[in-house]
C-alpha positions as CSV (number, residue, x, y, z in Angstrom):
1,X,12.7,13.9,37.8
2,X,15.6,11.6,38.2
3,X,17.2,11.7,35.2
4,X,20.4,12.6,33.4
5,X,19.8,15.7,31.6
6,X,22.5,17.7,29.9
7,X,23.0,19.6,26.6
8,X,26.1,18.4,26.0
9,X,26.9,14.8,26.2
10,X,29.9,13.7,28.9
11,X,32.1,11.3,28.3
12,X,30.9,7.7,29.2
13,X,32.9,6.2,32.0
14,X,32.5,3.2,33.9
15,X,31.2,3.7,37.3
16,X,33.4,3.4,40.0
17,X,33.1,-0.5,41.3
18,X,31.7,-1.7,38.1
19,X,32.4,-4.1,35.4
20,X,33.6,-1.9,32.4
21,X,30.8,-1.5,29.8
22,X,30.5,-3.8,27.5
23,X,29.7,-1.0,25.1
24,X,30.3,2.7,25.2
25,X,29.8,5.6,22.4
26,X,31.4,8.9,23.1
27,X,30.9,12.1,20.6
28,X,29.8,10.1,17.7
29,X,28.5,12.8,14.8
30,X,27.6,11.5,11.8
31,X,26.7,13.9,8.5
32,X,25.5,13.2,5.3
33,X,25.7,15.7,2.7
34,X,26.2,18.5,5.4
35,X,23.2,17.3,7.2
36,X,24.0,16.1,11.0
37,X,22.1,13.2,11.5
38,X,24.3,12.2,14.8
39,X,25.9,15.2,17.1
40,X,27.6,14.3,20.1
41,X,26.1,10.9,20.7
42,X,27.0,9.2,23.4
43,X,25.4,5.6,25.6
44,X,26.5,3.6,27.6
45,X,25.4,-0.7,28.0
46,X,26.6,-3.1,30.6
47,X,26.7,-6.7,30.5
48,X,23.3,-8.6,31.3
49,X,21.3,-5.0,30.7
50,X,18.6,-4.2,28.3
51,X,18.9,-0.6,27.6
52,X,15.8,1.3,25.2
53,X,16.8,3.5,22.8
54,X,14.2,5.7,22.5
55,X,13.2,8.6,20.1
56,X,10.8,10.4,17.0
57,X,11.3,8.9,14.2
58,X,14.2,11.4,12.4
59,X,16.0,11.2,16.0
60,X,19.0,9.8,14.4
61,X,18.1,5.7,16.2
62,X,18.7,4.3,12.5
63,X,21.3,6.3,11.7
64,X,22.7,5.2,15.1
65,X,22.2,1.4,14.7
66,X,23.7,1.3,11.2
67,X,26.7,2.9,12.6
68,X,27.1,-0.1,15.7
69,X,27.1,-2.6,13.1
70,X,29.5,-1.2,10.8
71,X,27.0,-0.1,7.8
72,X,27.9,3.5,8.5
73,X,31.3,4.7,9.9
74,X,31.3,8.0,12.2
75,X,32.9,11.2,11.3
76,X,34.0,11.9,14.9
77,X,33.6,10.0,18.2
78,X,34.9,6.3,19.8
79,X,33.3,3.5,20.0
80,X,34.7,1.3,22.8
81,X,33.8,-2.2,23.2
82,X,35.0,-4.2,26.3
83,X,37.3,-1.5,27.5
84,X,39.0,-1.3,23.5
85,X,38.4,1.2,21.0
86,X,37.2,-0.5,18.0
87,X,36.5,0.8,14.2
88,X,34.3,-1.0,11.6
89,X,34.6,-1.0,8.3
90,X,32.0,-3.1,7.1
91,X,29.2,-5.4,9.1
92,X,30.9,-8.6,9.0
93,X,33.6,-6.5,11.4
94,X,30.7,-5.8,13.2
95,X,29.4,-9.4,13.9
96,X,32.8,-10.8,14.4
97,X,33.0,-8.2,16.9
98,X,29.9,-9.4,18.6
99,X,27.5,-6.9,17.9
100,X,24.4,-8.0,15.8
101,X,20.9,-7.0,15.2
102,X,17.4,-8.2,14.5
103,X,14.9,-5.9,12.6
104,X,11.6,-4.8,12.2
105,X,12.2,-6.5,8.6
106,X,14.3,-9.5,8.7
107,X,16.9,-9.8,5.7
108,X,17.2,-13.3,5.0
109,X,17.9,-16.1,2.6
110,X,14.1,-17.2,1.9
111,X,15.3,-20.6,-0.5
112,X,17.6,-21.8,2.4
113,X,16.8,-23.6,5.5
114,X,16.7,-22.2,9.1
115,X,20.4,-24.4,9.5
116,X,22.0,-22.6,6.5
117,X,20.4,-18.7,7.4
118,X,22.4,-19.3,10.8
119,X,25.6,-20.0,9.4
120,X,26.0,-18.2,6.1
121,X,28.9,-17.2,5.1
122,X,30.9,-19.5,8.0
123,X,29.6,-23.0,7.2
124,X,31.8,-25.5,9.3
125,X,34.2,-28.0,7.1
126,X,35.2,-31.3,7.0
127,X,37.8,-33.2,5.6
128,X,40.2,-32.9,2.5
129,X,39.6,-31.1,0.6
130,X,37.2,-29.4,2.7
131,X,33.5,-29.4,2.2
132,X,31.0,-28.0,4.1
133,X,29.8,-30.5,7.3
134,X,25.8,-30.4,7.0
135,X,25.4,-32.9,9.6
136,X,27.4,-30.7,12.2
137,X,25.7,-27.3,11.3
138,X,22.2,-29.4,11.7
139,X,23.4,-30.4,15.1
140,X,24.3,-27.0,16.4
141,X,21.2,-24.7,14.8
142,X,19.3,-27.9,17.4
143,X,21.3,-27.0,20.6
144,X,21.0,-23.2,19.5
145,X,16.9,-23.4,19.5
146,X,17.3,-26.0,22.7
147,X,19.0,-23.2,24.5
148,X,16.5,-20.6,23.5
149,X,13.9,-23.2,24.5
150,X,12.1,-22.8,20.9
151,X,11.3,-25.6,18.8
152,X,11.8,-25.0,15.1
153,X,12.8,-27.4,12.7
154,X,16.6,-26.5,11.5
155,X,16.0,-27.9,8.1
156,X,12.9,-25.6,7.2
157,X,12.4,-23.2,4.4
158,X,12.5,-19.8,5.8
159,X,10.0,-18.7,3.0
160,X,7.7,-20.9,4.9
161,X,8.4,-19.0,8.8
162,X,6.0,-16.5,10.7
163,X,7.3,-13.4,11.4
164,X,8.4,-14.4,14.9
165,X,9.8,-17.6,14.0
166,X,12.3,-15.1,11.7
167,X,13.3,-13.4,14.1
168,X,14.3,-16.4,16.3
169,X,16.3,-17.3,13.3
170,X,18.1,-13.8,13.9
171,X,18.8,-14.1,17.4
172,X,20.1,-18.0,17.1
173,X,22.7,-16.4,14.9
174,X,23.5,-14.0,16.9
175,X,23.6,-16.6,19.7
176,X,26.2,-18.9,17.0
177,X,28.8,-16.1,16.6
178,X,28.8,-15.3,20.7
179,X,27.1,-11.6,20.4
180,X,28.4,-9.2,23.1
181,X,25.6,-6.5,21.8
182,X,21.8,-7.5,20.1
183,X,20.1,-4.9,18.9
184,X,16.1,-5.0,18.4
185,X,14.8,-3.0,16.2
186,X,11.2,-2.8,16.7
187,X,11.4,-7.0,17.0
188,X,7.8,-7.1,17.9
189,X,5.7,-4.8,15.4
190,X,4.5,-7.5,13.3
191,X,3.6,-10.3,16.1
192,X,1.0,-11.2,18.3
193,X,0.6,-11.3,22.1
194,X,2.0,-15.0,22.4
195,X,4.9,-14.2,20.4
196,X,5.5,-11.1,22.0
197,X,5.6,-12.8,25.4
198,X,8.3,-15.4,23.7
199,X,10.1,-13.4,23.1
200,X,10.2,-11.2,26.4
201,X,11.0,-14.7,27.6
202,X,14.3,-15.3,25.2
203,X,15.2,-11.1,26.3
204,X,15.5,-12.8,29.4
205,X,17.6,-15.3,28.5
206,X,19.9,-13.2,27.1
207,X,20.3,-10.9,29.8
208,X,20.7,-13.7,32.0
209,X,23.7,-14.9,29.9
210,X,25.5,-11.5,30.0
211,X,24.1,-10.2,26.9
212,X,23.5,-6.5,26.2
213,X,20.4,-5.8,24.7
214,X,19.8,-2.4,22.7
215,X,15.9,-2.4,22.2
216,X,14.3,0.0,20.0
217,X,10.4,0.2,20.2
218,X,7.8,3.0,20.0
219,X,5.5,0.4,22.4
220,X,6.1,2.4,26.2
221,X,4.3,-0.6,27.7
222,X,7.2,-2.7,25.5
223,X,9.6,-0.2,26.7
224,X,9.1,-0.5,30.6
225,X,8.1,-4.3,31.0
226,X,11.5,-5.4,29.5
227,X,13.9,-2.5,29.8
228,X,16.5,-1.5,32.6
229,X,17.9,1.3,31.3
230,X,17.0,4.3,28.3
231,X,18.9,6.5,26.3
232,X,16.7,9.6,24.8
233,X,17.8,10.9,21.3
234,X,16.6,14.3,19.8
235,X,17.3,15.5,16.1
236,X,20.1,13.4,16.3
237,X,21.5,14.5,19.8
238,X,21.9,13.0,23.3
239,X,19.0,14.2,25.8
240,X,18.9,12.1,28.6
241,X,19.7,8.5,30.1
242,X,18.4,7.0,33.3
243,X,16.9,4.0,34.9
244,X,13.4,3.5,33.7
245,X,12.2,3.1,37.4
246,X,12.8,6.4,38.1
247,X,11.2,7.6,35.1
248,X,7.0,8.2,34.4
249,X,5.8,7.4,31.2
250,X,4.3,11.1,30.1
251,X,7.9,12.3,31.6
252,X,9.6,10.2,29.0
253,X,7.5,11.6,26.2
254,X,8.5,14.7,27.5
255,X,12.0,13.9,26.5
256,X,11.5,12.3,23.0
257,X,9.4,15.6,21.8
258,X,10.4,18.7,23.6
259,X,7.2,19.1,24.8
260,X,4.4,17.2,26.7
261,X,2.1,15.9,24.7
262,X,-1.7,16.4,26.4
263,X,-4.0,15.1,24.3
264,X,-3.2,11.9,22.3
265,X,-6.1,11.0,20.4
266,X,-7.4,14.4,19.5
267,X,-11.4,13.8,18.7
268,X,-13.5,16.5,16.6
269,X,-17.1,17.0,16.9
270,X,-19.0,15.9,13.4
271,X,-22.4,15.6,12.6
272,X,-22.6,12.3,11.4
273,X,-24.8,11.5,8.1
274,X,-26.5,9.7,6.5
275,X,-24.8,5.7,5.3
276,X,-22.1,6.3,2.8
277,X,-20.6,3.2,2.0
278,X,-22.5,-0.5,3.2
279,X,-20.7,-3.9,3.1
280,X,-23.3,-6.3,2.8
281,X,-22.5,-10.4,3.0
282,X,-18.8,-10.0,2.1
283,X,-17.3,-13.8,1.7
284,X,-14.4,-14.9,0.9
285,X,-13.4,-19.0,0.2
286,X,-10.9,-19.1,2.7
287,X,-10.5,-15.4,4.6
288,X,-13.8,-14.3,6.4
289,X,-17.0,-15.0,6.2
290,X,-20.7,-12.8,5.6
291,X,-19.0,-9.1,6.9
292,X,-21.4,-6.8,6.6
293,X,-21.1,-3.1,7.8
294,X,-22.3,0.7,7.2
295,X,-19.8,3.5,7.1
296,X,-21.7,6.7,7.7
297,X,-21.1,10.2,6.3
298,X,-18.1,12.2,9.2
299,X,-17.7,8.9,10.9
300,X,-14.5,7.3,11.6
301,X,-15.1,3.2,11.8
302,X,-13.0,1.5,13.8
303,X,-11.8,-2.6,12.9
304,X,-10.3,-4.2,15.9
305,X,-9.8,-7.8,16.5
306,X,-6.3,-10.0,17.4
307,X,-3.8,-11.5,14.5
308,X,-5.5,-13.5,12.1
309,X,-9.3,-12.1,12.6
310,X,-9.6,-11.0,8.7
311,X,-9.4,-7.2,9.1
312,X,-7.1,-6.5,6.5
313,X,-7.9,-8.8,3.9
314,X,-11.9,-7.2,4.1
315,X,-10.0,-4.2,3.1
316,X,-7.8,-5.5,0.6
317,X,-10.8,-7.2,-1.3
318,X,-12.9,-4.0,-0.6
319,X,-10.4,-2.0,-2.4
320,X,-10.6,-4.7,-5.3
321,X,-7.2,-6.3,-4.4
322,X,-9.0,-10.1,-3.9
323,X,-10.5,-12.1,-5.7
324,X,-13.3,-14.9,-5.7
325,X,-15.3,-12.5,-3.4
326,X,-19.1,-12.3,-3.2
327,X,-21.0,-10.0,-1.2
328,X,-22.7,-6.5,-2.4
329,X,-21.1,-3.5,-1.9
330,X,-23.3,0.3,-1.7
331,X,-22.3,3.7,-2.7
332,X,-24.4,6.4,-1.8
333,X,-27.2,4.0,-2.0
334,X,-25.9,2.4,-5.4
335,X,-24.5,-0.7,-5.9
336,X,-21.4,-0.7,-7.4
337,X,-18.8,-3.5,-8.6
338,X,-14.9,-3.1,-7.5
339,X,-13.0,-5.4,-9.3
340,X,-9.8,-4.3,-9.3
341,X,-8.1,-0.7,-7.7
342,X,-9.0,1.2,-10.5
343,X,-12.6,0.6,-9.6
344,X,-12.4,1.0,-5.9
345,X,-10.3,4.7,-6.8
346,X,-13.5,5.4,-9.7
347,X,-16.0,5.3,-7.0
348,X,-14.3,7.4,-4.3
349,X,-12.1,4.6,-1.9
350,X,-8.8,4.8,-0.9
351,X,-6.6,2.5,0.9
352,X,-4.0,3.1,2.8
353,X,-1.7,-0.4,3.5
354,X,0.2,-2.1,6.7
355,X,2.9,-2.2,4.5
356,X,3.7,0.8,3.5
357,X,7.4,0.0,2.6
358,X,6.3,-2.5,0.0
359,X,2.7,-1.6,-0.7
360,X,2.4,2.2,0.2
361,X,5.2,3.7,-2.0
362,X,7.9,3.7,-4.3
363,X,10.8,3.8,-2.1
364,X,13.3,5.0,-4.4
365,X,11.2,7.7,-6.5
366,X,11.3,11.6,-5.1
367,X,8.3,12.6,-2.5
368,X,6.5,14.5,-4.7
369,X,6.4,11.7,-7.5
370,X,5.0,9.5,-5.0
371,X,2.2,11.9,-3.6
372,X,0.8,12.4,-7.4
373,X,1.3,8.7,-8.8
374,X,-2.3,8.1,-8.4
375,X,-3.9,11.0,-10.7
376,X,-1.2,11.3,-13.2
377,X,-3.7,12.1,-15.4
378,X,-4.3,15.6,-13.3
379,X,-1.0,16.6,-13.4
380,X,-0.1,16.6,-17.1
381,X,2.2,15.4,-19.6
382,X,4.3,18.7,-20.5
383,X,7.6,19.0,-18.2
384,X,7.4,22.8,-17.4
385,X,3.4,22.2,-16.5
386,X,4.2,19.0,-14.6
387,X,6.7,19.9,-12.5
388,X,4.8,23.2,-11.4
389,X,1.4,21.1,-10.8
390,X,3.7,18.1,-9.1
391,X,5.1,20.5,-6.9
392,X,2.0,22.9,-5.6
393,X,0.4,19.2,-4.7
394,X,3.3,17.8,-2.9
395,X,4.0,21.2,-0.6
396,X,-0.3,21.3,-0.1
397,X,-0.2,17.6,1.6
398,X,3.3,18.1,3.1
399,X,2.3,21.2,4.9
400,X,-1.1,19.5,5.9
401,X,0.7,16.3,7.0
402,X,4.0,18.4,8.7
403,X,6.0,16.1,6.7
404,X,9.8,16.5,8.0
405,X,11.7,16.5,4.8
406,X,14.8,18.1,3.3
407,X,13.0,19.0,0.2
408,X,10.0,17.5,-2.1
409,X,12.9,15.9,-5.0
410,X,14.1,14.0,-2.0
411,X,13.8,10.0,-2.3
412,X,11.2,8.3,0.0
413,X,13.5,5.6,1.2
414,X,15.5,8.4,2.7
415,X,13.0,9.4,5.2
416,X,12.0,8.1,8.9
417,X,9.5,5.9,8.8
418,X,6.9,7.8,10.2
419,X,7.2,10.3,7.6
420,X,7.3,7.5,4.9
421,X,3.8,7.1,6.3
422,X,3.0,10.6,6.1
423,X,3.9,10.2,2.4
424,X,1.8,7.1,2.0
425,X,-1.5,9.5,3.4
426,X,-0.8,12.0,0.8
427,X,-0.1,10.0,-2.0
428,X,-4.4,8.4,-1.2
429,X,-5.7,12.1,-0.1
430,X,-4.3,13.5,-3.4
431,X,-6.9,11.3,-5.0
432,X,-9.8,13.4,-3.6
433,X,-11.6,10.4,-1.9
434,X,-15.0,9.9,0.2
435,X,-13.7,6.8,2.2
436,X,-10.2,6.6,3.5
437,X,-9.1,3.2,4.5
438,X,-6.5,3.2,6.8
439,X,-4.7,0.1,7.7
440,X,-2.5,0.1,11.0
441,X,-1.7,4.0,9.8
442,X,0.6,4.7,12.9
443,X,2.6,1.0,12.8
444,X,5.9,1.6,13.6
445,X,6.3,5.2,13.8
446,X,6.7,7.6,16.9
447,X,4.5,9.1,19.3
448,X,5.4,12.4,17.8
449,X,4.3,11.3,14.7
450,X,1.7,9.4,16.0
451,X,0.5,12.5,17.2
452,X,0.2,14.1,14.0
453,X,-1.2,11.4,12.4
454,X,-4.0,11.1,15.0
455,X,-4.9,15.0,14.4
456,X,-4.8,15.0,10.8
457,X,-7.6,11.4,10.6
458,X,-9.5,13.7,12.9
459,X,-9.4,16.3,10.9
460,X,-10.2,14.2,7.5
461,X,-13.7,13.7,8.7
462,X,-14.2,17.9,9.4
463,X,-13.8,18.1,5.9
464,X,-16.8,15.4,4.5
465,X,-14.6,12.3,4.4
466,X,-15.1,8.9,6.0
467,X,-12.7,6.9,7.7
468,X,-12.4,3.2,8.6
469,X,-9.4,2.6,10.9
470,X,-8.1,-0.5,10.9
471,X,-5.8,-1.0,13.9
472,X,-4.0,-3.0,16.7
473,X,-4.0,-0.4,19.0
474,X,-6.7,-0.4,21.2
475,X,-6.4,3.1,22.9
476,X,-6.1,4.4,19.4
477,X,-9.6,2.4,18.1
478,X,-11.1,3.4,21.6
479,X,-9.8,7.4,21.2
480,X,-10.4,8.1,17.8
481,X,-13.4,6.1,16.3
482,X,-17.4,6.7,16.6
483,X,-18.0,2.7,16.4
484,X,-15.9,-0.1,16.7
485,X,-16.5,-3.0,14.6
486,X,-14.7,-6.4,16.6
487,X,-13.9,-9.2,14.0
488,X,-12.9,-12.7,15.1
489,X,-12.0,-15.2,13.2
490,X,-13.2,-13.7,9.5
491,X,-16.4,-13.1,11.2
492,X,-17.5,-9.9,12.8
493,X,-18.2,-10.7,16.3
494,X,-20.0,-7.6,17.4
495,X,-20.7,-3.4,16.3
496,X,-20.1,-1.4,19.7
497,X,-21.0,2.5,19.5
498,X,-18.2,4.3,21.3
499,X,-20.3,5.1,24.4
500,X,-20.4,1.3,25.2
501,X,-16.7,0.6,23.6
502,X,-15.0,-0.4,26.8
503,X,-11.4,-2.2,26.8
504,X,-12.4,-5.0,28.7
505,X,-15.5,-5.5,26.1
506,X,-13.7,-4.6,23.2
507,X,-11.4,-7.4,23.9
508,X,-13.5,-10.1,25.0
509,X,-15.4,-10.0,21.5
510,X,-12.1,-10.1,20.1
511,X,-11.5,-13.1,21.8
512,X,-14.6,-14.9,21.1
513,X,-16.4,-13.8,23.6
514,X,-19.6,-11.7,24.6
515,X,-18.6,-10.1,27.8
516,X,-22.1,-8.5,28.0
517,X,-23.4,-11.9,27.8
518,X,-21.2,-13.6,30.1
519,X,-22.2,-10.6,32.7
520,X,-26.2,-10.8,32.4
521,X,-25.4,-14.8,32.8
């Protein structure tokens, strides 16, 4: 396996007839509270290259990025841009340096346009005395989206953007203040194919212009399509670097955990029951349209379709989050009404969100606090008695989940975000439910964890619940559930038992289509 391997880290230095790197880390270690979170880190970009940083969630990549753009300032180590050794004390030292980065979850001005997000904080003047020239930063946000070939209107709300249109806000700024280094972190986890494929296109522009690209994604197909280069980081320490070229998939894997990992959608034998939960007619005014469906006892459900198709908001109002729905909805045979959460938790449903960072838990409250907010009323009122109940349920699902934690009093917004996740599970499964939603339960997060999480929603259904999995993934709907319910357009498009759940079907109903159909045509 051609790849640079080594337990401890050797200094980065240029290769002999090369440009000098444009960036190059060299025994970084970072600690927080005695904790090493960074040991001996060291990479290595070169102008025009688009190197993947790649590891679990906990492997010290956040840590990492904070400490490129000046959030976070190493204990030890260089950090040499262009051939200098340079030191940041805060991220505007960063960005004037020329190293920038997009995220997962954009941090912008929502009340200002897309003119004024660009230049923030270094609006262009005009005469005496000097007041900001709108006109001018107009004019160059234009030839900034021109160059990128995107057309967005400069003098929009970004309130009012997708997802991917934020993130082409990012990168024009990055574009405005001449960055040497963009770093992506996870740039495409909220977007659909189109937009993905944009934005492969403006990676390409960027490399073409001598920009280094750090790109951070857990996607391998992400990883190898626009990628030159990777960088492999364990518990916060250097493993490897190579070209991706020379480098197999399950080898890279290989890498990340310290272990190969065989079986990645782990699927357990269960008797499936009687119907458990039935959807019948659901409508909404302006979200889908007559959804009806049967979760049985021991059966995992799977909801696939492409952006937009309605699959989470048929949760959402399912879990009494909606209103101005109509439709029945079946218990055990019963109707029951779900009105609100309260109702949906009453009568044995849990949901699991997308978001789990604004939905899925209190970021800033301990772990254990977060896994027993839903039955308060369980745990008790007396502080001795709490804390002792609090506890023994937190260590149950953190043990069950392999939740990777300094201890239970530690704050949620502390942790990777696949163990945030894993946090998010507990919280619901604390609840004692019979139907787990799960919406998009492994976005974001690692194959490690990803690996963990698959095992555990196998193993939910061992023990008498049912789970619907909502997700984008289809190797992960195809591996892991018994049917596969395709929605398009607010409408469910077809039911597909998982003998006859083929990709190429799968995704032709998503699409609108009925490849059986077309076939027998």
């Amino acid at each position: 396996m051609p790849v640079t391997q080594v337990s401890s880290p050797p200094l980065c230095q240029p290769d002999a007839g090369l440009d000098v790197p444009v960036l190059q880390l060299s025994g970084i270690c970072k600690r927080f509270s005695g904790i090493v979170a960074l040991n001996e880190m060291a990479l290595t970009i070169r102008a025009g290259e688009v190197m993947a940083l790649i590891g679990e969630n906990g492997a010290g990549k956040s840590t990492l990025v904070k400490t490129l753009t000046g959030i976070y300032k190493p204990d030890a180590g260089t950090i040499t841009l262009d051939g200098k050794a340079v030191s940041f004390g805060s991220p505007q030292e960063a960005s004037q340096a020329g190293i920038t980065a997009v995220h997962q979850e954009t941090v912008m001005f929502d009340e200002l346009s897309v003119a004024e997000n660009i230049y923030i904080g270094r609006q262009p003047t005009k005469g005496f005395p000097p007041r900001i020239d709108w006109a001018r930063i107009e004019s160059e946000a234009e030839k900034l989206f021109a160059r990128l070939e995107v057309s967005l209107p400069v003098r929009a709300r970004v309130k009012d953007l997708s997802v991917a249109q934020r993130h082409f806000v990012e990168i024009a700024r990055a574009l405005s203040q001449d960055a040497r280094v963009v770093i992506m972190d996870e740039p495409t986890a909220a977007l659909s194919q189109r937009e993905i494929r944009e934005l492969y296109r403006i990676i390409g522009q960027l490399k073409a212009a001598g920009t280094a690209v750090i790109f951070i994604s857990h996607k391998f197909d992400e990883i190898f399509e626009v990628a030159d280069r990777y960088t492999v980081l364990r518990d916060g320490n250097f493993v490897a670097e190579g070209a991706l070229s020379e480098i197999t998939e399950p080898e890279l894997v290989s890498l990340m955990v310290g272990r190969a990992v065989h079986q990645a959608y782990p699927k357990a034998e269960v008797q499936i029951g009687a119907p458990l939960l039935e959807v019948d007619s659901f409508c909404h005014p302006t979200e889908f349209d007559k959804v009806s469906f049967t979760l049985r006892r021991g059966e995992i459900l799977g909801f696939y379709g492409l952006v937009g198709a309605g699959r989470s908001e048929v949760m959402q109002a399912l879990f009494g989050m909606t209103s101005n729905v109509s439709g029945k909805v079946r218990m055990e045979g019963k109707e029951v009404s779900i009105a609100s959460p309260n109702d949906a938790i009453a009568h044995g449903i849990a949901y699991v969100p997308e978001d789990r960072q604004h939905h899925g838990a209190h970021l800033t409250l301990p772990i254990m606090q977060n896994i027993t907010l839903p039955i308060l009323n369980q745990v008790g009122f007396f502080l001795r008695r709490r804390r002792a109940v609090e506890t023994a349920i937190a260590r149950h699902f953190a043990e069950q989940l392999e939740l990777k934690a300094n201890h239970l009093a530690q704050n949620v917004n502390e942790l990777s975000g696949g163990n945030q996740q894993k946090v998010v599970l507990g919280k619901w499964l604390a609840t004692n439910p019979k139907v787990i939603i799960l919406d998009e339960p492994t976005k974001g997060i690692d194959i490690g964890s990803k690996a963990a999480v698959h095992r555990f929603i196998s193993e939910l259904v061992t023990r008498g619940l049912s789970v619907i999995l909502v997700s984008s993934e289809l190797p992960e709907v195809l591996g892991l559930a018994d049917r596969v319910v395709v929605m398009h357009q607010g409408h469910v498009k077809r039911v597909i038992e998982r003998l006859d759940a083929t990709p190429e079907i799968v995704v032709a109903a998503a699409s609108g289509t009925d490849l059986a159909t077309e076939v027998a045509a």
